[in-house]
N, C-alpha and C positions, 0 to 999 in steps of 0.2 A: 853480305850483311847478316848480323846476327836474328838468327830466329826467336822468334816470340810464341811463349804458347802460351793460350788462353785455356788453362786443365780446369777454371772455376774452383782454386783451394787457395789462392793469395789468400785471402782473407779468415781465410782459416775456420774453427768451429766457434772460436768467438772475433770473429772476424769483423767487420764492415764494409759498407759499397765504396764509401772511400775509397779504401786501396786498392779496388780494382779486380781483376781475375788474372789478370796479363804479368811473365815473369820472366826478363831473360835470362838464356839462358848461360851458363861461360864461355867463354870463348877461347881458354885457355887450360893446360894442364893445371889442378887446384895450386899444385906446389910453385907454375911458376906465377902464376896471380899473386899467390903468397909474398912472393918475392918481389916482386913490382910494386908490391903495395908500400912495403915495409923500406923498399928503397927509395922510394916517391919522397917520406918522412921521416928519412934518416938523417940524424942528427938535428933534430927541432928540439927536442926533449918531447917529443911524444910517448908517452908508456907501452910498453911493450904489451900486444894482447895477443893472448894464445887462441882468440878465435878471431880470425878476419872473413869478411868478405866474400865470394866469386864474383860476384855481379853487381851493378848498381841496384836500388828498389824500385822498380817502377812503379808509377803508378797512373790511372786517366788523366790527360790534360786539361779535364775543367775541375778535377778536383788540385791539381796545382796549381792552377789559375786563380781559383778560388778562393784560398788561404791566403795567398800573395794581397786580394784586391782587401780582404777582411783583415788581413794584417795592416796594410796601409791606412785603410781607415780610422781602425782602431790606435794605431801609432798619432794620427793627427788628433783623435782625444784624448787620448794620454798627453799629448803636449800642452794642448789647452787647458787642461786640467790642474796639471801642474804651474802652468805660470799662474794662476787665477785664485792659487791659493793666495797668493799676497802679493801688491804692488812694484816691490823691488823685492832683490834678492836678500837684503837684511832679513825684511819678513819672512821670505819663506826657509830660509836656515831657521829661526826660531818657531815656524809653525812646522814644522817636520823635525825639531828636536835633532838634528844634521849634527853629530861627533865633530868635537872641535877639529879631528883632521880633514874636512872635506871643505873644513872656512877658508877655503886656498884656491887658485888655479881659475879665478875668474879672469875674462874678458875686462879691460877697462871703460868700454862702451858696452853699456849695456843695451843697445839694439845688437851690437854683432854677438855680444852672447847668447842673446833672447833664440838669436836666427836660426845658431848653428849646433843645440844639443840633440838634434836628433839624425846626424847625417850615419850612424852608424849603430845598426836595432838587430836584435834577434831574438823575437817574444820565444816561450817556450808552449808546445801544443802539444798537447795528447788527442789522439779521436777516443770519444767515446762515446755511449747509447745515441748520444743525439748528433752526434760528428763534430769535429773540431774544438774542441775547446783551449783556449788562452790561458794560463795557468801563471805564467808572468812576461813581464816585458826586460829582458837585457838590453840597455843601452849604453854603451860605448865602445869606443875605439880597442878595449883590448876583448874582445868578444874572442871564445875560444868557438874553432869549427870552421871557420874562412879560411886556413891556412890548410887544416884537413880537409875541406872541401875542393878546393883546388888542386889536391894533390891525387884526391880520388878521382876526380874527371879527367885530371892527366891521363892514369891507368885505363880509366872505362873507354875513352877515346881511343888510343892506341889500340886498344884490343880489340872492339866494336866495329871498327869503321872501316868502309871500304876501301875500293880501289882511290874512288875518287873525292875519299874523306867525309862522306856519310855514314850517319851512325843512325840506328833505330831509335833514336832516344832526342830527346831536349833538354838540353839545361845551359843556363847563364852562369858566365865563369866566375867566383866573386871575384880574382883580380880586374879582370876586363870589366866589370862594372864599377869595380871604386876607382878604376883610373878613369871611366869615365864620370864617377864623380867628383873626382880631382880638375879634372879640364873644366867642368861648369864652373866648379868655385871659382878655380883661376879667370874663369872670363868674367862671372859676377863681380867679382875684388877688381878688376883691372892691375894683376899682376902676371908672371912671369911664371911658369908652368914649371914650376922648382919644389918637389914634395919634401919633406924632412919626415921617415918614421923614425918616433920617438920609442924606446923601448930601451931594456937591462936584459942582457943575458945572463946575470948575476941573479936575477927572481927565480926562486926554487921550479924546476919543471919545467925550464925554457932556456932554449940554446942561438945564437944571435945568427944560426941559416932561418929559425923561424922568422925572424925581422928581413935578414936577407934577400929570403926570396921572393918577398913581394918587391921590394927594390930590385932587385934584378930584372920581374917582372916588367916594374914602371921604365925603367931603363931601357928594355928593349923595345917598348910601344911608345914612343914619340914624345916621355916625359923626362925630366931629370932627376933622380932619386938618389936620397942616401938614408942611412939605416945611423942614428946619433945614439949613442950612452948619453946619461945628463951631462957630462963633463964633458962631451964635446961640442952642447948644445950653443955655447958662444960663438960655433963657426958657423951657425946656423943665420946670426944675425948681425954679426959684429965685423963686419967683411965689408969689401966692395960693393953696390949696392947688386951689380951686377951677380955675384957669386950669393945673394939671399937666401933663403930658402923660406918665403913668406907663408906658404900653407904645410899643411903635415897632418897628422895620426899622430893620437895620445894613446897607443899601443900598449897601455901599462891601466894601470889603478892604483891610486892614492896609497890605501892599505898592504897591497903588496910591495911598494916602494921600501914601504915605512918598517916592515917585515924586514926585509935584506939589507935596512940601514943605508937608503939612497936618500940623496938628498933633492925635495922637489923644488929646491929654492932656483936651481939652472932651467926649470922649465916656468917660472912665474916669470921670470927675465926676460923668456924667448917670447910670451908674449907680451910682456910690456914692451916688448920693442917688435910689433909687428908681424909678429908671425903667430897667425890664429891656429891651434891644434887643434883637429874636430876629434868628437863631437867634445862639443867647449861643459865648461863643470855642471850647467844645470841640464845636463844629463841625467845626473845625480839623483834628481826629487824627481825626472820619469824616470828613474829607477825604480826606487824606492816603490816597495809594495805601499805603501799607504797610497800613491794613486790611484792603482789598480781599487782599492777599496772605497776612492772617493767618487771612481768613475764607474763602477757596480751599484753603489749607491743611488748616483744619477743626480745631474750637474742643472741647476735652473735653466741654464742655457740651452743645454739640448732637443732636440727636435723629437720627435713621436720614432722618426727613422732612426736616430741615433740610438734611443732608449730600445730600441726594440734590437739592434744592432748588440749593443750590448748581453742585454738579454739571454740573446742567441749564443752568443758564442764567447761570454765570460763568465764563468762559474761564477754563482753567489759569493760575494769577498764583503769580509767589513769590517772596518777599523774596531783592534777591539779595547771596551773600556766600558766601564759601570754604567749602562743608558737601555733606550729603548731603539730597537732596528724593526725595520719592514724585512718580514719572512714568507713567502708563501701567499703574498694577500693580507698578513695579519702582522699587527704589531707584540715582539717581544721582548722581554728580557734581556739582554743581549749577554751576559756574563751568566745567566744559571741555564740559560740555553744550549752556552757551548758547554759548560760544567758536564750536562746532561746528555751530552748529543757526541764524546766522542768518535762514535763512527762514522759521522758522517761528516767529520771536519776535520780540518787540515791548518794548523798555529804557522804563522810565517813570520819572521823580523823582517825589519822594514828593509831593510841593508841586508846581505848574503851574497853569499856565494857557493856553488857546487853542494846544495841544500844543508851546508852547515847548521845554519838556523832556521831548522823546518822539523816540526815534531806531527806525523800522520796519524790521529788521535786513533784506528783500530789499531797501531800496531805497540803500543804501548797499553799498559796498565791504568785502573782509573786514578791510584793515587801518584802515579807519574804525570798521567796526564792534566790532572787539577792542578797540581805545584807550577805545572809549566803554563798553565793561564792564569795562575795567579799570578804568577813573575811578569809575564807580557802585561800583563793588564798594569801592573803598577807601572810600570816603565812606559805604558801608553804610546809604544813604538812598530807595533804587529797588526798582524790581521790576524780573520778565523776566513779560512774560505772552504768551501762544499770540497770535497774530495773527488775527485772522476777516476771511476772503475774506468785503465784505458781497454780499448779494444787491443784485438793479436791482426799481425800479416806474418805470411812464413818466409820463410828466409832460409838462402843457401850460406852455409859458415864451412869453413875449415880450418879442424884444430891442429897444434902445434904435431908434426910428427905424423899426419893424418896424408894421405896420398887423394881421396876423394873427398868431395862434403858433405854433408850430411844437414837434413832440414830440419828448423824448429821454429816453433811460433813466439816470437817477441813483439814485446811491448815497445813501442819507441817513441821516444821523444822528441818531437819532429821542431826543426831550427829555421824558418822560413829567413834569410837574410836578406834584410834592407839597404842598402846603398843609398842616400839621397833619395828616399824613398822610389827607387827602381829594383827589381827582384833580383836578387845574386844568388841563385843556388839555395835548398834545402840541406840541409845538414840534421845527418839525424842519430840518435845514439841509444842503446838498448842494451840490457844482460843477453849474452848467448846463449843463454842457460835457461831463458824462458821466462825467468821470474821479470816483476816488475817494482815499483817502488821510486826510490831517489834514487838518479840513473845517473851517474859520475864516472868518468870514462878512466878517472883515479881511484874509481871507488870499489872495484873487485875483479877477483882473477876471469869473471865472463864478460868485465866490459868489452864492448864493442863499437865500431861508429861504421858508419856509411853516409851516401848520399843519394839524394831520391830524384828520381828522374821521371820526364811526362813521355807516356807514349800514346 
């Protein structure tokens, strides 16, 4: 079994209790770690990164615990939240200002859409001064980091584990948890344990083993699985009743469809004829940061524990637009506020991805930074939320051409995955280079990703 040392430097000089003191160590030559890793996620359209890995992150078991039960919670207010903006979903497209391409891909009863937009979450977390903070909520089916998460526990297992297949370490596999999120629904629905993942291998940065190998996965565990392009999504439903494929993964997004020129009309089909894709489209508005800003805010319904809940552990976020906000105890201004207060805010569109539409007001200029609240503010689509200085852990990497690794302190962006609200593995991603920022694992020659384990 792999040795663990407790040297007290995990956390680094600007470090936290969070992560711990405890760090394993490799288990293998750097070079063939290297190797393992990079064949685990060959052929996904994963990007190539010249620094990986030796080891998984560890970190104490109640601060993994921890984040999971805070996640959960906080995922059940964001739902609340979101449907409460408006009684049907007409209203809430028109009270969320929702791009004509998202007026698509509902459920035709609306209890089973209401039910099933949250079966598939990965808020994004930094620790900082006070631990943990929530920074946004990812909800859907095509979540990046579940397919690299699984493929990095491959690796750490094999390497790790002993004679008799214990490892030093814990972690929930996310396949083996969305299959068993897949079995509940099938027994909830009273259908036939037949998954359909929906996805395009034609979407920029994505190759169809990424779709593959969670079907192969369900395949081997006691499910039925297949991996559809839209164009084959008729076989999904138009068959034998026996041959269905009633439940499935919306392993794609609207936007990126629409990008590569895919048509979502074969997937409005599969569900009008019975076969529910989770998580179902009002997903969308618990996307959407403008929740996160209405449940910062604080919802008449909430309790003392909820409010306080929040508090804790979601930065200050608020819809932004010409009025008056609660700051600090006091009421302000809320547009010459943020005007004034670049450094210590953070502009976000409501809709994004891989921090496209996210301007961190210290790293720009003031007359950059005004032009982009003026723009948000008219379009009435963003928030301003507080900025979190993250904390550092150190971390074993080795670069491309490198025989040993070499440590450095990163910032990381920590991915707690939800399943039908059950924990599937952390996924977490960081520059290797130390710096922090918007952390896009497409976004520079240091990205990096791992996954974080309890010991």
């Amino acid at each position: 079994m792999t040795v663990r040392e407790g040297d007290g430097t995990t956390g680094g000089p600007t470090g936290h209790p969070w992560f711990g003191d405890q760090r394993l160590t490799p288990a293998a030559p750097a070079g063939t770690i290297r190797d393992m890793l990079r064949h685990e996620l060959r052929d996904t359209g994963w990007p190539h990164q010249a620094l990986l890995p030796v080891a998984p992150i560890a970190v104490p078991r109640a601060s993994y615990a921890g984040l999971f039960r805070v996640a959960a919670a906080l995922v059940d207010l964001l739902r609340r939240t979101a449907l409460e903006t408006a009684p049907t979903t007409a209203g809430r497209l028109a009270a969320y200002r929702m791009p004509q391409s998202e007026h698509q891909l509902f459920v035709r009863d609306p209890f089973v859409e209401e039910r099933y937009p949250d079966c598939v979450v990965r808020p994004d977390v930094v620790i900082g001064p006070a631990g943990p903070q929530f920074l946004e909520f990812n909800v859907s089916g095509a979540l990046g980091g579940v397919v690299e998460t699984h493929c990095r526990l491959e690796v750490w297992r094999r390497l790790h584990a002993d004679a008799v297949g214990r490892t030093p370490f814990t972690s929930p596999d996310p396949f083996a948890v969305r299959a068993g999120m897949y079995r509940s629904l099938c027994a909830e629905l009273g259908v036939a344990p037949r998954v359909a993942i929906v996805g395009s291998a034609r979407v920029e940065g994505v190759r169809s083993r990424y779709f593959q190998l969670e079907a192969d996965y369900l395949n081997n565990h006691g499910l039925t699985a297949r991996f559809f392009e839209p164009e084959e999504l008729p076989q999904a439903w138009d068959c034998a009743p026996h041959l269905r494929y009633p439940v499935g993964l919306r392993n794609f997004t609207i936007p990126d469809w629409l990008d590569a020129g895919l048509d979502t009309s074969y997937v409005q089909d599969a569900l009008d004829n019975d076969c529910l894709l989770v998580g179902t489209q009002t997903s969308t508005f618990m996307h959407s940061k403008l929740t996160m800003g209405l449940l910062s805010e604080g919802r008449p319904w909430m309790s003392a524990a909820d409010r306080d809940l929040v508090d804790a552990y979601v930065p200050w976020t608020r819809i932004l637009s010409d009025r008056r906000a609660a700051r600090a105890g006091r009421e302000v201004e809320l547009l010459p506020f943020v005007v004034a207060n670049r450094d210590l805010l953070v502009l976000k569109a409501g809709l994004g991805e891989s921090g496209k539409q996210v301007v961190i007001g210290r790293e720009v200029d003031q007359a950059t930074w005004e032009s982009a609240v003026g723009e948000a503010a008219a379009e009435g689509t963003s928030v301003v939320q507080d900025f979190v200085a993250p904390r550092t852990c150190r971390v074993a990497l080795v670069a491309d051409g490198d025989d040993e690794p070499h440590d450095v302190e990163v910032a990381p962006v920590i991915g707690p995955l939800l399943f039908g609200g059950r924990p599937a593995g952390l996924f977490c991603r960081y520059y290797g280079d130390g710096s922090a920022g918007i952390v896009s694992i497409r976004g520079g020659e240091s990205s990096s990703d791992n996954c974080m384990v309890a010991v």
